[in-house]
C-alpha positions as CSV (number, residue, x, y, z in Angstrom):
1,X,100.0,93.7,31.2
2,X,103.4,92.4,32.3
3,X,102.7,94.1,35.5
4,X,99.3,92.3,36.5
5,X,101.3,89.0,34.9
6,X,104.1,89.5,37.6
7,X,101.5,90.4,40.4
8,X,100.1,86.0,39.7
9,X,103.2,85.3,40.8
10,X,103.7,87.4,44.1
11,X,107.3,88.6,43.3
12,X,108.1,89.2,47.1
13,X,107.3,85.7,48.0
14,X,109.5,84.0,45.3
15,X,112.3,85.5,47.2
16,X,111.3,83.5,49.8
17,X,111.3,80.6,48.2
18,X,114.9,81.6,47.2
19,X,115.9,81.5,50.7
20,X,113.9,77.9,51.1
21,X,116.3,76.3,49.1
22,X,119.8,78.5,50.3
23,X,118.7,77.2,53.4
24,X,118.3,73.7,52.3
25,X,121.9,73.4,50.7
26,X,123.5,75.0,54.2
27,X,121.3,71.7,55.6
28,X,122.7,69.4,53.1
29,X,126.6,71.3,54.0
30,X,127.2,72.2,50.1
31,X,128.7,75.7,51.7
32,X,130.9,73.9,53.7
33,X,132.7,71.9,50.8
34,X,136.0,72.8,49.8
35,X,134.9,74.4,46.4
36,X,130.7,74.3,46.1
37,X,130.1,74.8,42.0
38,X,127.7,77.9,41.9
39,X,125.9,76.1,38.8
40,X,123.9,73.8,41.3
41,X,123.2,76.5,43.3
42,X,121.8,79.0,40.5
43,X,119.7,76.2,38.8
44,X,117.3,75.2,42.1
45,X,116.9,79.3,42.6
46,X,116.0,79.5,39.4
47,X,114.0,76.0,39.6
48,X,111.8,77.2,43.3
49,X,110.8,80.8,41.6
50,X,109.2,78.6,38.8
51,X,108.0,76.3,41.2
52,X,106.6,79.0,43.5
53,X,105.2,80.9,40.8
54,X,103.6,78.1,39.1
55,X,101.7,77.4,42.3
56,X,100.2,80.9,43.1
57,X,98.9,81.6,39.3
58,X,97.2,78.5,39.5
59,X,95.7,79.6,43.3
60,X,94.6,82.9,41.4
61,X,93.1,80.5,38.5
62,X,91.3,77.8,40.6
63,X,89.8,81.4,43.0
64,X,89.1,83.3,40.2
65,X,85.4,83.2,40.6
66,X,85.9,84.2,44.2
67,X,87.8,86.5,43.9
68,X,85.5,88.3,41.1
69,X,83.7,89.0,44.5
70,X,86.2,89.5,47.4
71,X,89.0,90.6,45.6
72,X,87.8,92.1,42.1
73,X,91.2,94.2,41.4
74,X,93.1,91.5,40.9
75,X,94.5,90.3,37.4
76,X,92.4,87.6,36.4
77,X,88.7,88.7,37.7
78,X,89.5,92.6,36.6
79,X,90.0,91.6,33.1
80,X,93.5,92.3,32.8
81,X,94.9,88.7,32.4
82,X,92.7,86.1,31.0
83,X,92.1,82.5,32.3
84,X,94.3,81.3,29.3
85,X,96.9,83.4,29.7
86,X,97.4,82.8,33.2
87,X,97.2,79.0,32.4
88,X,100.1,79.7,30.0
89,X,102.3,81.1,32.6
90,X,101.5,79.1,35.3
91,X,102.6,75.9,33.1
92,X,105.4,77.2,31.6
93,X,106.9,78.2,35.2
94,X,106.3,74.9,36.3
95,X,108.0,73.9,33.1
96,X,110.8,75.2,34.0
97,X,111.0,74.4,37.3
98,X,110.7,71.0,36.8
99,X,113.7,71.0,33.9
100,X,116.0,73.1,35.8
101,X,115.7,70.4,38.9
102,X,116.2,67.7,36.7
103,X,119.5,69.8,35.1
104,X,121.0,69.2,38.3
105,X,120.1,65.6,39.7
106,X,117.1,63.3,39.2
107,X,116.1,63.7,42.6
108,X,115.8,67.2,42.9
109,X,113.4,66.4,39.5
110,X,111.4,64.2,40.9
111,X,111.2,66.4,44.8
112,X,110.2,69.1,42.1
113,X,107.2,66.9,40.4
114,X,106.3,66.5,44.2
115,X,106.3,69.8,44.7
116,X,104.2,70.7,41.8
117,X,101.7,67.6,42.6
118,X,101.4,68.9,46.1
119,X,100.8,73.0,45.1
120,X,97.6,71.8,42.3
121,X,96.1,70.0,45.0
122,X,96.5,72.8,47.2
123,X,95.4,75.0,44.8
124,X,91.9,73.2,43.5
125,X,90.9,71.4,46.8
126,X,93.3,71.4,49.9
127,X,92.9,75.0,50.7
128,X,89.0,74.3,51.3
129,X,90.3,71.8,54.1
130,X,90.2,73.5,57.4
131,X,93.1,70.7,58.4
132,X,94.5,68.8,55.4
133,X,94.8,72.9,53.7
134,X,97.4,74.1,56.1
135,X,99.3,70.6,56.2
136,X,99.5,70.9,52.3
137,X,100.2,74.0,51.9
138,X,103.2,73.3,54.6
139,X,104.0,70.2,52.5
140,X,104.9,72.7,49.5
141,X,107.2,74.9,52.0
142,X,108.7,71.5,53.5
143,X,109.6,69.9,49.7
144,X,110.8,73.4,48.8
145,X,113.2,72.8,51.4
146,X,114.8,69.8,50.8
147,X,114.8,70.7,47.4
148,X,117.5,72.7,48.3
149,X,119.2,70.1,50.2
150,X,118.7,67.5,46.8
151,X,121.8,69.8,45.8
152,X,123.7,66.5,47.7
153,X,121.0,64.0,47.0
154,X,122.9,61.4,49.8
155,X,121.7,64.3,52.2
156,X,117.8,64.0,51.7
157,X,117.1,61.2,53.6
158,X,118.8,62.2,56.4
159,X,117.7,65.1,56.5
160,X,113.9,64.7,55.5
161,X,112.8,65.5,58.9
162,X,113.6,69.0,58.8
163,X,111.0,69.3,56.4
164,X,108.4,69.2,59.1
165,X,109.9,72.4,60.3
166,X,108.3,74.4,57.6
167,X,104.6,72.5,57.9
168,X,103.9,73.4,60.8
169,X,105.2,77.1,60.4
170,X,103.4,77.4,57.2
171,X,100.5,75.4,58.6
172,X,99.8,78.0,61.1
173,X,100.3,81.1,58.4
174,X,97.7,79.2,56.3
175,X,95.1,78.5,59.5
176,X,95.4,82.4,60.4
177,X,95.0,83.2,56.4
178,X,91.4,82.0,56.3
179,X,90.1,85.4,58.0
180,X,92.2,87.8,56.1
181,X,89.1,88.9,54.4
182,X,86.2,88.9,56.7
183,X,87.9,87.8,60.1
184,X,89.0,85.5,62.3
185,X,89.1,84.0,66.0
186,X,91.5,85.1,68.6
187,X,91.7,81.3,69.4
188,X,92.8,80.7,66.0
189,X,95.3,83.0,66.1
190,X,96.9,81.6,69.8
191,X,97.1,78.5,68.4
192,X,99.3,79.7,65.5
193,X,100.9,82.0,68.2
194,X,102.1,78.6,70.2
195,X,103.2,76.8,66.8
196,X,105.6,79.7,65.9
197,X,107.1,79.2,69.5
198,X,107.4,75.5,68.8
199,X,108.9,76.4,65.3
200,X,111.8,78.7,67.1
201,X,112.3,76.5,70.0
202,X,113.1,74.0,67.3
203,X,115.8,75.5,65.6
204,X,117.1,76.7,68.6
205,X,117.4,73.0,69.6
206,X,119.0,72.1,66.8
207,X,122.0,75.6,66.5
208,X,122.3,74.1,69.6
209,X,123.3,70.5,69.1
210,X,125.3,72.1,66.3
211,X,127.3,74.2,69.0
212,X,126.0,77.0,66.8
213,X,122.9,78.5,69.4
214,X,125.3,81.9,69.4
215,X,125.9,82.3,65.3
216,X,122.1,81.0,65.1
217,X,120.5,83.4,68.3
218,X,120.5,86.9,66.3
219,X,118.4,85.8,63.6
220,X,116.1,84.1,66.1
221,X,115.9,87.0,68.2
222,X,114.9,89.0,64.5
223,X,112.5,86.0,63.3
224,X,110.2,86.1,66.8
225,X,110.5,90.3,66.6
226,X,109.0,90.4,63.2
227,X,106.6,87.7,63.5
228,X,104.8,88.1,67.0
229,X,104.2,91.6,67.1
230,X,101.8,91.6,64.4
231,X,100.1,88.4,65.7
232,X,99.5,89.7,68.7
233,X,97.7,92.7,67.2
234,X,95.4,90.1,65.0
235,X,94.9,88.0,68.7
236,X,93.4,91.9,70.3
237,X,91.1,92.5,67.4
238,X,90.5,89.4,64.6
239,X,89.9,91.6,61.8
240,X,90.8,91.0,58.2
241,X,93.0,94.1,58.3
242,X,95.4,92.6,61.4
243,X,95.4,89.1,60.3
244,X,96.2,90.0,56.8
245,X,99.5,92.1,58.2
246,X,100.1,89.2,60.7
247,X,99.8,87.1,57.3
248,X,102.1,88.8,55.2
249,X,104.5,89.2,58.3
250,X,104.4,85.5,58.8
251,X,105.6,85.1,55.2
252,X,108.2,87.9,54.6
253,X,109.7,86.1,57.6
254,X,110.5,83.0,56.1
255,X,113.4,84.6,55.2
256,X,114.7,85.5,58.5
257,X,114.1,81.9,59.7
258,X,116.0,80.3,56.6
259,X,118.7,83.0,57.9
260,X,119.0,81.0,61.0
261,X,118.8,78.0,59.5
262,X,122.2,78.6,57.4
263,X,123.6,80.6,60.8
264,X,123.2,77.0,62.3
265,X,124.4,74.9,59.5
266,X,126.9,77.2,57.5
267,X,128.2,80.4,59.0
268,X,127.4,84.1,60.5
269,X,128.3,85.6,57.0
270,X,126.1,83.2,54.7
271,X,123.3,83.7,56.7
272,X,124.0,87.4,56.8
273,X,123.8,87.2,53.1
274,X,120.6,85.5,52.9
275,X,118.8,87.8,55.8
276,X,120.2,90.9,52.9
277,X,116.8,89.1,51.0
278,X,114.8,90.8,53.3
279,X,114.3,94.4,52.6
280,X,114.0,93.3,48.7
281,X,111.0,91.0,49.6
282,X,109.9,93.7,51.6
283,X,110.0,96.3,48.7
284,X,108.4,93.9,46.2
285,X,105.6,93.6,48.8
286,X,104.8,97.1,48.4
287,X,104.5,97.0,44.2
288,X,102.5,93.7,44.2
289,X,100.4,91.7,47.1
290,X,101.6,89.0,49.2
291,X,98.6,87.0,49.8
């Protein structure tokens, strides 16, 4: 039972929520103060994994009916959790997600009611968009990561662009997504191919205006290794089998990217650190699914 509860809230991607936020507060330059509290720091990782895991029970919820036909092993439509159960845990993760946020500043509370707002819509009616579902679902990765700069709320305003870094990465994940289970089209799949180019050129730009393109490059370098191999794969032959590997590829990777981000904005060792999230995601990823 608390097994099939853990496997709601996709334990390898709550890590990279994690690294959403650590990357946010090397945005904001917390890591650069003179003495950062580590309070702040442990309340919005504690804060995103509720967030995070909020979200995708209540994705499992809202699909349950679905899934009863595409994807019967899972928790709720195999019997193992109930609807009310779930409900339970989905709410008291957001719970806590929210309080923690507000424990620290009310503006990391109220990005964290935006977040929540944002995942629920997702969840019941975004995801059946072909185009508002990726741009929400990017929205969620996008909040996530200036709640993580909130930790110096006079940072989030000028900062708030960055968050469009993360829609359109997640964007394209989500566009590929839709043929995980019965396939997809190799056009699709370019598309997504071009936007993760865009993404990297991006945050190249910026190490760059940072005079940090060197500390930043490695973890670049890593981030288009993991992600495009597997892409390309799903471009030769759309089935649900590549595009679900391209899928889960795409999102284990998020942590390589918020790697750079802190290699750019911080230092070589920090983003060292938060690259070390990695193989853990990668080893929760083979006990419980991803997508």
């Amino acid at each position: 039972m608390l097994k099939a509860l853990l496997s709601l809230t996709r334990p390898a991607n709550l890590v990279t929520a994690i690294a959403d936020v650590l990357a946010g507060m090397a945005i904001a330059g917390y890591f650069l103060l003179s003495n950062p509290a580590p309070g702040p720091v442990g309340l919005l990782c504690l804060a995103t994994v509720g967030l995070y895991g909020g979200g995708v029970v209540f994705n499992d919820i809202f699909d349950a009916e679905l899934d009863a036909i595409e994807r019967p092993e899972r928790a709720i439509p195999s019997g193992t959790v109930s609807k009310g159960a779930a409900t339970t845990l989905g709410v008291l993760l957001f719970a806590v997600g929210i309080l923690a946020t507000f424990w620290v500043n009310l503006t990391a509370g109220f990005l964290a009611i935006g977040i929540t707002v944002a995942s629920l819509v997702y969840d019941k009616y975004g995801k059946h968009h072909s185009l508002f579902g990726p741009i929400n679902m990017g929205l969620c990765r996008g909040l996530n990561l200036l709640l993580g700069v909130s930790i110096l709320p006079n940072e989030v305003l000028p900062w708030a662009w960055v968050g469009l870094v993360p829609i359109v990465y997640i964007g394209a994940i989500t566009m590929i997504s839709r043929g995980e289970v019965h396939g997809g089209s190799a056009t699709t799949l370019r598309i997504a191919g071009l936007l993760y180019a865009l993404v990297i050129a991006c945050l190249a730009a910026l190490a760059q205006s940072r005079q940090q393109l060197g500390t930043a490059l490695p973890f670049l370098i890593l981030f288009g290794y993991y992600i495009f191999p597997p892409l390309w794969r799903a471009v030769s032959e759309p089935v649900g089998r590549n595009i679900g590997l391209a899928v889960k590829a795409g999102v284990l990777s998020l942590i390589v990217m918020n790697a750079a981000w802190v290699a750019a904005f911080a230092s070589f060792p920090l983003a060292l650190l938060v690259f070390c999230l990695l193989p853990l995601s990668r080893l929760l990823a083979k006990l419980f699914a991803v997508t």
